[in-house]
C-alpha distance (Angstrom), angle and dihedral (degrees) to the residues before:
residue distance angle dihedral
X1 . . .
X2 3.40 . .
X3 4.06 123.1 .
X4 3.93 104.9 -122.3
X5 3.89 132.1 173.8
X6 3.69 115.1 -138.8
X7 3.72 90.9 168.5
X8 4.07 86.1 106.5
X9 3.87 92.5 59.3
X10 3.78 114.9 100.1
X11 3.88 116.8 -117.5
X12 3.40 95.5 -109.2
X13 4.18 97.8 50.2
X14 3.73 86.6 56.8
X15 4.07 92.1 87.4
X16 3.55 82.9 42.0
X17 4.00 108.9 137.6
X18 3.46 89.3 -140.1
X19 3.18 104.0 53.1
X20 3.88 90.3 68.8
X21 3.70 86.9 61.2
X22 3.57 103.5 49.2
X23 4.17 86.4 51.5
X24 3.22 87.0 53.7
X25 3.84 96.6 51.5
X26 3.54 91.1 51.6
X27 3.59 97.9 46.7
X28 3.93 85.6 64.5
X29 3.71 102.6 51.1
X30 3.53 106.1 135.0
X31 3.85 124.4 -85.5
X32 4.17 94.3 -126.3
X33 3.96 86.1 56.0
X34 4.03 98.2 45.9
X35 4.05 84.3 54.7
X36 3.66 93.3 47.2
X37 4.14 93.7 47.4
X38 3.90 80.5 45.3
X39 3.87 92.8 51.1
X40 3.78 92.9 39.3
X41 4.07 92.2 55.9
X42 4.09 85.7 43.3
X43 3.79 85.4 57.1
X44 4.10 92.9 59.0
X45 3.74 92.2 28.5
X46 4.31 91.7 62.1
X47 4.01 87.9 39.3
X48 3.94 84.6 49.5
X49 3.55 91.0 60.0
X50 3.68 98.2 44.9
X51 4.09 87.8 47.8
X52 4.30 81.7 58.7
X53 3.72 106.0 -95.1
X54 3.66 118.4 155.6
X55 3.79 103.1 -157.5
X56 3.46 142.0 10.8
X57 3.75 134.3 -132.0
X58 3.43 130.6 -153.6
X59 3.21 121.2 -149.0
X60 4.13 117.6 -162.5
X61 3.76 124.1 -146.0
X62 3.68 108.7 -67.5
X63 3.69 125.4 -144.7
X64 4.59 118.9 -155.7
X65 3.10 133.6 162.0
X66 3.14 115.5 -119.4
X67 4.00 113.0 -143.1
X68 3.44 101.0 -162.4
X69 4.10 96.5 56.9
X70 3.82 84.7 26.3
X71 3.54 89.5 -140.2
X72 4.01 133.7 104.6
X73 4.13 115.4 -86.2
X74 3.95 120.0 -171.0
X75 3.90 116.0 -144.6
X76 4.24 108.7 -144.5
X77 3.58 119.7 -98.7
X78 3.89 111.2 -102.1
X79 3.64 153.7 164.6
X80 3.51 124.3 -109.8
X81 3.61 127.3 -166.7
X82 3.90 131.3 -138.7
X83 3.60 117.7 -149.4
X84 3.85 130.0 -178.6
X85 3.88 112.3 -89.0
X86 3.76 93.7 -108.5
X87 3.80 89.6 59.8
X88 3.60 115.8 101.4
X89 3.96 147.3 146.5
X90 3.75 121.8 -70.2
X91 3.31 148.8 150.4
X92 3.33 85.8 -105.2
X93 3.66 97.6 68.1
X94 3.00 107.8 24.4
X95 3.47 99.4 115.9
X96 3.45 90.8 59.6
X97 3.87 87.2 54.0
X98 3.85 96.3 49.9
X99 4.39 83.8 51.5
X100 4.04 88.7 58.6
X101 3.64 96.5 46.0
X102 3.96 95.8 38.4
X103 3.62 90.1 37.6
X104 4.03 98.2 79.2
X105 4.09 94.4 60.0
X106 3.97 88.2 44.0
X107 3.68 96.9 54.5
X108 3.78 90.1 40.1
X109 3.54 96.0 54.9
X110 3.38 97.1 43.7
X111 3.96 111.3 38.0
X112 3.96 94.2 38.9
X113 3.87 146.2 43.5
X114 3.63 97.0 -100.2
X115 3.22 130.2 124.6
X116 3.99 104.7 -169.0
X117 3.74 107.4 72.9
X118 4.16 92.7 -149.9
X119 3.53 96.6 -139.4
X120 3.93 104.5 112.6
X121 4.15 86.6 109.3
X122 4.02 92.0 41.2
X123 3.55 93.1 58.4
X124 4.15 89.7 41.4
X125 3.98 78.7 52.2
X126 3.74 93.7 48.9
X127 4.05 98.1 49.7
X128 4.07 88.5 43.7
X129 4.30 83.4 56.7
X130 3.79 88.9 46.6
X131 3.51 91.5 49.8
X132 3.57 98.8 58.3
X133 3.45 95.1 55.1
X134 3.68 126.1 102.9
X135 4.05 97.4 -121.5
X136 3.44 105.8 67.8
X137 3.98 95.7 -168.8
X138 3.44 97.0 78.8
X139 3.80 113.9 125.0
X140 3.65 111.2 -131.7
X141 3.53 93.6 -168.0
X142 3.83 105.1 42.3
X143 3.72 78.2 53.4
X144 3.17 101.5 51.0
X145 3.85 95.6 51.8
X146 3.42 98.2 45.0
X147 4.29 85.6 52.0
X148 3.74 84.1 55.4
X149 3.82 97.8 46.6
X150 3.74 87.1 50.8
X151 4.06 93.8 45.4
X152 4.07 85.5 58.9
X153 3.29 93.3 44.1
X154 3.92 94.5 52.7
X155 4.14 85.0 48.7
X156 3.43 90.9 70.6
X157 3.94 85.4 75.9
X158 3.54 112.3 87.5
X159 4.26 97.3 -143.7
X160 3.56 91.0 53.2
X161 4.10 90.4 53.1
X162 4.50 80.5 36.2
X163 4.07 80.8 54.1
X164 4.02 97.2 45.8
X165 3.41 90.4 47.0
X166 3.35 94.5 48.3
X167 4.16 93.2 49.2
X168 3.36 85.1 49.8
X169 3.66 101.7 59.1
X170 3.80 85.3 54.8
X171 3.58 97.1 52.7
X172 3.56 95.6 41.0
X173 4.34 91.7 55.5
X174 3.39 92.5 38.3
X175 4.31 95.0 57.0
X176 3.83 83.0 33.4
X177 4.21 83.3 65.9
X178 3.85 97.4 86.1
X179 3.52 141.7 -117.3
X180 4.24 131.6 -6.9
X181 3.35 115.4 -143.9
């Protein structure tokens, strides 16, 4: 059973009658997919590490409701990391940056049978960094290819794929654990 927050639903949807249904939809995504989502947030959680995080933090599927289609939405389950205060963006490491967000397709596309690499929000995430910098010439996508040529390149070494794997057994029990309330 999947791990899902329904902290983000209003009291009053709770009861909702379709709520029940759209648990229950989730709960029977296919196997093959929860190990590729699992994989994918491996990918960004080793890159994470190498960028300096400290921790990670999963994050289960979240249910909302969304007002404006006044319907229930479910936000992706991901990892998130936790770096010290000082840490921040630069163009200094950005590199490293563009590896954690580009890291997630990579590793998908490489260590499992799926076909959709999962990254449209990454790279959305990615640009939004770049834009906040100061130099505004940066090439998000020149950077964001060569991240990904360097992610396959470091796959080809056997303890990184030993250390995705491994992440990824972690995530995967820990989203496995059931519902938040």
């Amino acid at each position: 059973m999947w791990r899902v927050d329904k902290t983000k639903i209003p009291p009053d949807k709770l009861e909702h009658p379709e709520l029940r249904q759209f648990c229950d939809e989730i709960q029977r995504t296919d196997p093959t997919l929860i190990k590729a989502i699992c994989v994918h947030e491996a990918g960004h959680g080793v890159y994470m590490r190498r960028a300096g995080a400290k921790k990670l933090r999963f994050k289960g599927m979240t249910i909302f409701w969304d007002s404006d289609k006044n319907a229930f939405d479910v936000a992706a389950a991901a990892i998130a990391p936790i770096f010290d205060d000082a840490w921040v963006v630069t163009a200094d490491n950005l590199d490293a940056v563009a590896l954690f967000h580009a890291a997630g397709g990579v590793v998908t596309l490489a260590l499992t049978e799926e076909t959709n690499s999962m990254d449209r929000e990454d790279i959305k995430q990615f640009r939004a960094v770049c834009l906040e910098l100061p130099d505004k010439s940066i090439d998000v996508v020149k950077s964001w290819k060569r991240a990904q040529e360097n992610i396959s390149k470091d796959l080809r070494n056997p303890q990184l794929r030993k250390e995705i794997w491994k992440l990824e057994k972690e995530f995967e029990d820990w989203l496995l654990g059931g519902d938040l309330v």
